[in-house]
N, C-alpha and C positions, 0 to 999 in steps of 0.2 A: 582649223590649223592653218595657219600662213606662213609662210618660208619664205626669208627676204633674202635675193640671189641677184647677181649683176646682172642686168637684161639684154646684154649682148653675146652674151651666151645663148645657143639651143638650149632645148632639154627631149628627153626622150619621151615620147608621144607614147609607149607603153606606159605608163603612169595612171595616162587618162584611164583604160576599162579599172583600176582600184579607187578613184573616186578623188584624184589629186589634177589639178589643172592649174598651169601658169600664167599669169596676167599681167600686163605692166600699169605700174600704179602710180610712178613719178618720174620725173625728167634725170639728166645724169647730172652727176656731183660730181666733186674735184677726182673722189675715189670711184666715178663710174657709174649707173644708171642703176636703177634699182625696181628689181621687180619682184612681186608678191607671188609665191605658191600658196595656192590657197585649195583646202579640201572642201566641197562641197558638206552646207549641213545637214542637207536631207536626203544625206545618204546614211543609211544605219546598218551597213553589214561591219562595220568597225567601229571601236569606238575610240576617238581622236584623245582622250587621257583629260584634263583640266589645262592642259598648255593652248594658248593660242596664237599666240606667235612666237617664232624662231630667229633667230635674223645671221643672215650671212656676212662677212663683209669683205668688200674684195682688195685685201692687202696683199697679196702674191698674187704669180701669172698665171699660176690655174688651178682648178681645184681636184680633192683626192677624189676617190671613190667613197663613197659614205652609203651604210645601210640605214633603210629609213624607219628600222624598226627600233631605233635608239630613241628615236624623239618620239613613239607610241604611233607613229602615225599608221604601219601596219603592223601584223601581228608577225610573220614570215620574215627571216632573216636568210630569205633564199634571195630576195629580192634588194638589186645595189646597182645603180648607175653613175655613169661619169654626167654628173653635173652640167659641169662645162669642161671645155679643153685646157681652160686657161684659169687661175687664182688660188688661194688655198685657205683652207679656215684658220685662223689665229689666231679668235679669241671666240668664246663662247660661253654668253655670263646665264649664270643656272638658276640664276637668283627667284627667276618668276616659277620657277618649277617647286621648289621645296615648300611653296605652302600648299601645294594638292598633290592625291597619293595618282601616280601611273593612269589608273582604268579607275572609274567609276560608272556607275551604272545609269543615270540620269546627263544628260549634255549639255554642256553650260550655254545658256541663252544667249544670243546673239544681239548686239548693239547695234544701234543704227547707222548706217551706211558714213553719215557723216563725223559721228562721235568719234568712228576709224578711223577715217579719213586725217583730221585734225591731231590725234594721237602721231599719225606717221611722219606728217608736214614737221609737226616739235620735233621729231628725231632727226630728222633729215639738214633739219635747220643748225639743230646743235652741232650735227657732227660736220657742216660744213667751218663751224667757227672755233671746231677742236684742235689741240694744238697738235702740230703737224711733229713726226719723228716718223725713224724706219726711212729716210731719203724721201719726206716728203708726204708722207703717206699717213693718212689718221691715225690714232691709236684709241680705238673705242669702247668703253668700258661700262657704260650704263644699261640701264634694262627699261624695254618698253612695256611701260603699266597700261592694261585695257580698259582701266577702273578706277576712280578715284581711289582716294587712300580712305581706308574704312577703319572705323574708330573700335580701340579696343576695348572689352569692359571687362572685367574682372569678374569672376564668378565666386561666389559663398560658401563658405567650405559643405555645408550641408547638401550645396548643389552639387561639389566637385564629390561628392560621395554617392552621392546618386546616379550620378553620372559614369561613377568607376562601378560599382555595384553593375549598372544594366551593361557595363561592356562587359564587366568578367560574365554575367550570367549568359552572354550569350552562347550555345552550344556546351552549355558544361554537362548535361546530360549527355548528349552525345560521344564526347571527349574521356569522358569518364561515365561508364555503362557500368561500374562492378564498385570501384572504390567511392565515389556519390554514395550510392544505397548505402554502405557500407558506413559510412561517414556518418550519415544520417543516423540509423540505429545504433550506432555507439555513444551519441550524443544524447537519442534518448533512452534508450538505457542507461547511461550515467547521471540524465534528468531522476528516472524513476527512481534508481535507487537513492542517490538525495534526498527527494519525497518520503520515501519510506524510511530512510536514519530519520529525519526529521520529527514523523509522524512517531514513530516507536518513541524518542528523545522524548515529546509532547506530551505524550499519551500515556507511559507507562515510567519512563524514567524522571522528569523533573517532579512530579506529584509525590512521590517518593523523599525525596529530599527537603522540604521546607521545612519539616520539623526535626530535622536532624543538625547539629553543631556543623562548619565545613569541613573541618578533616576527615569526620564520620561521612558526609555526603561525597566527596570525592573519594573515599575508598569504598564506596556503597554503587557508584558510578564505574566505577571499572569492575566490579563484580558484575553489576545486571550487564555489562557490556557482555561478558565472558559467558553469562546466561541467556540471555534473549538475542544476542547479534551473530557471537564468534563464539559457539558452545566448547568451553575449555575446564573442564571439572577443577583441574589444581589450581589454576590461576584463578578461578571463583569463590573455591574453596578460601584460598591464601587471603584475597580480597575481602573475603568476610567475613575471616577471621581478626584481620585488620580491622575491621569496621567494629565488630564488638570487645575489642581490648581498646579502643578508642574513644568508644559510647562508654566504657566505664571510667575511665581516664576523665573524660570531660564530665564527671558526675550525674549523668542519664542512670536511672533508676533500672534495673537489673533485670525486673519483672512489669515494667511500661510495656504500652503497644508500641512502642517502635523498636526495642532493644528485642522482643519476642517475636516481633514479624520479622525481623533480621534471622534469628532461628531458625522458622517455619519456612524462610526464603531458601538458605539453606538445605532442606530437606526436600522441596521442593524441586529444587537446581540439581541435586543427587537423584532423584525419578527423574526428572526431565534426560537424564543423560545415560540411563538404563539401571545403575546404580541401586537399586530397591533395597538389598538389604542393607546397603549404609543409611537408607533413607528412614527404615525403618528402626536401626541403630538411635539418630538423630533426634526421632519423634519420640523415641521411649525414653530417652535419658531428659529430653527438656520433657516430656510429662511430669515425671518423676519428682525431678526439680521444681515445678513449678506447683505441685501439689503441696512439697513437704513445704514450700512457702506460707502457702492456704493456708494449712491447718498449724503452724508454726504462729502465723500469724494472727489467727483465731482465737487459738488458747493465749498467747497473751493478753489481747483483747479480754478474755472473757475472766481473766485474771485481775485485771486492770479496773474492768468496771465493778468486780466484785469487792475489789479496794478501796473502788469510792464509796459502793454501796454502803459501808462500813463506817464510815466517814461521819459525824455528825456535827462535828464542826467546823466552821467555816473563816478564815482566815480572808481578812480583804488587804490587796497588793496594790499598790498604788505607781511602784518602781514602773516606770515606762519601759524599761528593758527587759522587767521579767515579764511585763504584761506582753510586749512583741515577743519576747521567747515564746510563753505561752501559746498564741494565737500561732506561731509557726507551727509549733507543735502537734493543735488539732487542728490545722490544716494539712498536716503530713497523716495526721491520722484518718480522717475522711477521703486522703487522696488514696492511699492504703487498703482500705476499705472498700472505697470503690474499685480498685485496682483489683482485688482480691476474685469479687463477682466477674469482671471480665474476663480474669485469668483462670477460672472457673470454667469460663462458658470455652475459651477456647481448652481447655486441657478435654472437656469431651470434644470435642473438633479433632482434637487430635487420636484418641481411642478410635471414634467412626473411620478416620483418613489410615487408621494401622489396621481396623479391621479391612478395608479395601484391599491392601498393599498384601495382607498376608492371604489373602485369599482369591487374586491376581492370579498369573500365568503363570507368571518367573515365580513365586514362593508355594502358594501352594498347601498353605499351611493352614488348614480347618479349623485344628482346635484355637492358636492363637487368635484366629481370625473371631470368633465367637467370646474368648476370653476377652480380647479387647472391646467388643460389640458391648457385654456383659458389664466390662466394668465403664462402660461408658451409661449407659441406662441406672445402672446402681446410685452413679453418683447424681445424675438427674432426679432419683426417685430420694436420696440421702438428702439432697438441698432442696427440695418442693418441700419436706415435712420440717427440714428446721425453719424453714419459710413461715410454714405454720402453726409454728413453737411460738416465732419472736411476733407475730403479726406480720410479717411483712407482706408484700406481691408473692405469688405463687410462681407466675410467670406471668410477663407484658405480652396482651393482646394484641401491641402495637409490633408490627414487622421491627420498625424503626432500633427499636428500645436495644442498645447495644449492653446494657449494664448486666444483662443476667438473660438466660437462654429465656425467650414466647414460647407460647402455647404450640404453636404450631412449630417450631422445633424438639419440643421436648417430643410432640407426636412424632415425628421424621424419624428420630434414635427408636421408641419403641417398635416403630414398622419396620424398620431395618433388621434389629435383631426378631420381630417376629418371622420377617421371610427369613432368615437364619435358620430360623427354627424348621420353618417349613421345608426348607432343603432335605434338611436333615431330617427328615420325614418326626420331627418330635412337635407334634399337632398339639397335644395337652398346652403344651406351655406356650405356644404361637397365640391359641385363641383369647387366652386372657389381655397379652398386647394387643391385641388389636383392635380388640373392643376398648381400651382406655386411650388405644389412641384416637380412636373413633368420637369420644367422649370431647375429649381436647377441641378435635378438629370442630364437632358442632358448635362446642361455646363461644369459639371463634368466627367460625362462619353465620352464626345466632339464628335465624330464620330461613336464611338462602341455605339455596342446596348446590352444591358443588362436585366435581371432578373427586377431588381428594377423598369426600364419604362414598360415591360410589367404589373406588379404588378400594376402600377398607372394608366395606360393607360383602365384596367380592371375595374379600382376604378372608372374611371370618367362614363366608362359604364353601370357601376352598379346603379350610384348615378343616371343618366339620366332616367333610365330607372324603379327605383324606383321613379323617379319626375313624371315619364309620367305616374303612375299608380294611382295618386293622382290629386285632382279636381285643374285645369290648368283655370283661368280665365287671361285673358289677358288686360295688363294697358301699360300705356304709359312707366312706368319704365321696365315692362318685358312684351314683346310683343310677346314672342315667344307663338305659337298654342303646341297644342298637339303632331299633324301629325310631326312638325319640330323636338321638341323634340326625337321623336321615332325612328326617320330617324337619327338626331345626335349621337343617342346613337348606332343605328348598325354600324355606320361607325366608331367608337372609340371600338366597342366590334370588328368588324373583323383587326382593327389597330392593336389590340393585338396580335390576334391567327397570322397573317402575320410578326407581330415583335417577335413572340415567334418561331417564322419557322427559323428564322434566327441565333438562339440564339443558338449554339451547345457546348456539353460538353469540357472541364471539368468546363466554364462559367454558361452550363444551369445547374440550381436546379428545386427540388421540387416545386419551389414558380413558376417557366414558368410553370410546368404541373399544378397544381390545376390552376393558371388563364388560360390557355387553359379552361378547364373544364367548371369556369364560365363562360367564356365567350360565349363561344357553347351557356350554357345555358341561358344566357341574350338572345342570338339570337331567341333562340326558344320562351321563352317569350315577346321578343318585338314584335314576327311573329302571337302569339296568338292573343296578343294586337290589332292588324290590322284585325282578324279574318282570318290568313291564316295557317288553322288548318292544312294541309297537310305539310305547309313548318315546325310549330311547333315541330311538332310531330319527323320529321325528326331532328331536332336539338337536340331535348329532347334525343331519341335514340344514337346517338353520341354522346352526354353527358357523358350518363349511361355509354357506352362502352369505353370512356377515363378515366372515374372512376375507371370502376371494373379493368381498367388495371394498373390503381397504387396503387390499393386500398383503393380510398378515401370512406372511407363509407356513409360521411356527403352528396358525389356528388350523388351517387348511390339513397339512398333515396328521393333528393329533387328532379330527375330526373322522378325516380317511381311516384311520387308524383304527380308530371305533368302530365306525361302520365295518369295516372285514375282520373285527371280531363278532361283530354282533353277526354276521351271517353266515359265519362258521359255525356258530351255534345250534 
């Protein structure tokens, strides 16, 4: 720091112990001698700011008292001396101060002796050849540069953004300890749930739509809104009932898959929202409906072809108009047709999904529950034989085959209604299901042995051996004893655990080990049943011990169970 003062002035020798010392640097000018305060640079208990020189000029007789912690050169504003006796400051140009901040933390390097030098000579010089006002006295207005003039460049906006970026990040954690975090998590949170409308939009909703007309798809789109996002029963309701007075408005067939999975959506959207018995309302009236379709549309058919049959003469059309009528005609009747099988396969879909609903928590309802199980299997067993009236497929092997229930569903409905049965402790009529579903399942599985036959193969041991624990009188229609019974049932209960040995992963599931389990246990109770309480006991123990090894809890305790009857005994 340099302070240019008239050099026939004193100065106060306190100055010296804070690291400030006066020198005279050049001879005297019109306005008086001029001498440099100059602070030493290698003193570092303060730091002299970005200023390096100051300059005084002596236009008056003498100067005020001035603190020197204006010009940064110390810190304490205790400290102020009289200058000189005589002068006064009257101009003071700031110009060199405003391109650096007060204090900084690094000390602007120093210039060499001469470079100084010649800087002060040009001021000195100028101000002797300035125009004189004030009675004579200079009037001095410029600033002394220590440094060339340095060239400006302009910077890129991508740079000035970078550049703003790393000043605001400086200390923003700090600054902000609570709203930061804060900020952050609501940003992703509002990332994630985006992700998620989007993924549901993706996933579940636009699939939905491409086969549907657009004012059908946009009232079908605020419906699964009110279903899958924001659960609102009326407004889903309203939504899609709109959707199906829309689908028939735009001529969409009545009984299609998309005007019926509109229905089934429905009913759906009514369980999803606690609603059962309107859902089960839902499913009985579009059964209903979609039945008397079936068979409405059946017997004209079979009216139809009987009229041709009939027919023995043959008339050729040549009118291109009635030959395209024609051709529309059987092709509404093959669409029909085919339409008919699929609305078929869904109307039992829908018996299975009422016998659920009615025998659920909230309903509760047994016998419906069994009546719809009932009339779901009737009418699989009603179309397997007209099946085998016309020649047609019995049922498609192939999973795929959407036109008419597989094999391997028609088994699903018999097994359902046989565990039906089984609840209901009525075993006579369990075992015959289960055996034809058993049937299905191998023709389907053909040489491999699977999960599914041990399951069934457990079922038929269950049901035998729930018959045999129930009063057995014997007729000419069912002549089997008791003894036969008990014997039939261990040899279909060790069937299983034998066809479950074989079954290895990544085929075998959870469903071979729990029927292992029962099965054990069927053995140990049919060994009871004979009174061979040693072999019992022994089964029962094995039971428990395949339980607690997958952790069925349900095997474990009917296991226990056994056991502290058997030693009551």
């Amino acid at each position: 720091m340099e302070l240019l003062i008239p050099d026939e002035q004193c100065f106060d020798e306190s100055y010296e112990p804070y690291g400030i010392r006066l020198n005279v640097i050049s001879s005297r000018s019109a306005g008086g001698a001029w001498t440099t305060c100059e602070k030493p640079r290698n003193d570092h208990r303060r730091s002299s700011g970005a200023v390096e020189s100051i300059v005084f000029l002596n236009l008056t007789q003498s100067f005020k008292t001035y603190t020197l912690e204006h010009f940064g050169i110390l810190n304490s504003t205790n400290y102020s001396t009289s200058l000189c006796e005589r002068g006064e400051i009257r101009h003071f140009d700031t110009t060199m101060l405003s391109g650096a901040p007060r204090r900084i933390g690094a000390f602007t390097p120093r210039l060499p002796l001469q470079y100084r030098q010649a800087t002060t000579r040009s001021f000195l010089t100028s101000s002797r050849h300035g125009s004189r006002i004030n009675g004579g006295r200079p009037h001095v207005s410029w600033t002394l540069n220590r440094y060339p003039q340095s060239q400006n460049r302009s910077l890129s906006f991508a740079q000035r953004m970078r550049l703003g970026f790393r000043e605001a990040s400086k200390g923003i954690w700090r600054k902000n300890p609570i709203l930061l975090p804060f900020a952050l998590l609501s940003v992703a949170g509002a990332t994630a749930f985006f992700a998620y409308v989007t993924y549901v939009r993706l996933t579940r909703i636009e699939p939905v739509y491409h086969k549907f007309p657009p004012e059908v798809a946009d009232a079908l789109r605020t419906a699964i809104y009110y279903t899958e996002i924001d659960m609102d029963p009326q407004k889903a309701l309203d939504s899609y009932k709109l959707a199906l007075k829309t689908a028939l408005i735009q001529g969409m067939h009545p009984y299609s898959d998309e005007v019926l999975g509109i229905r089934l959506q429905v009913a759906l959207m009514l369980e999803k929202a606690g609603l059962i018995k309107q859902a089960t309302q839902v499913l009985e009236r579009t059964r209903a409906e979609s039945l008397k379709w079936v068979d409405e549309g059946r017997e004209k058919k079979a009216i139809s072809d009987k009229e041709l049959s009939g027919k023995t003469e043959t008339i050729e059309i040549n009118d291109p108009e009635v030959l395209e009528a024609q051709q529309k005609q059987k092709e509404l009747e093959e669409f029909e047709e085919r339409q008919r099988d699929k609305t078929l396969k869904k109307i039992v879909g829908m018996g299975m999904k009422l016998a659920e609903l009615y025998a659920g928590d909230y309903m509760q309802d047994e016998k419906k529950a069994e009546a719809a199980q009932v009339a779901a299997v009737e009418l699989c067993l009603k179309e397997m034989k007209r099946r085998q009236d016309l020649g047609l497929p019995v049922g498609g092997v192939n999973e795929d085959n959407d036109a008419w229930l597989n094999l391997s569903e028609i088994a699903t409905a018999l097994t359902e209604l046989g565990t039906t049965y089984v609840n209901q402790e009525k075993y006579e009529l369990s075992i015959p299901l289960f055996m034809q579903a058993l049937g299905m399942v191998k023709q389907v599985d053909g040489e491999a042995t699977t999960c599914k036959q041990v399951v069934l193969l457990n079922n038929v041991a269950t049901a035998m051996a729930g018959r045999a624990q129930q009063p057995i009188r014997p007729s000419p229609e069912n002549p089997v004893t008791r003894e036969q019974l008990i014997e039939s049932a261990k040899k279909w209960a060790q069937m299983a655990i034998d066809v479950a040995a074989k079954v290895q992963p990544p085929v075998r599931d959870e469903d071979c080990d729990v029927s292992c389990v029962v099965a054990t246990y069927n053995l140990g109770e049919l060994a009871e049943l004979q009174q061979k309480r040693d072999l019992a006991e022994k089964y029962y123990r094995e039971a428990k011990a395949l339980a607690k090894g997958l952790g069925f809890d349900d095997g474990v305790d009917m296991a226990d169970t056994a056991l502290k009857r058997i030693g009551k005994k």
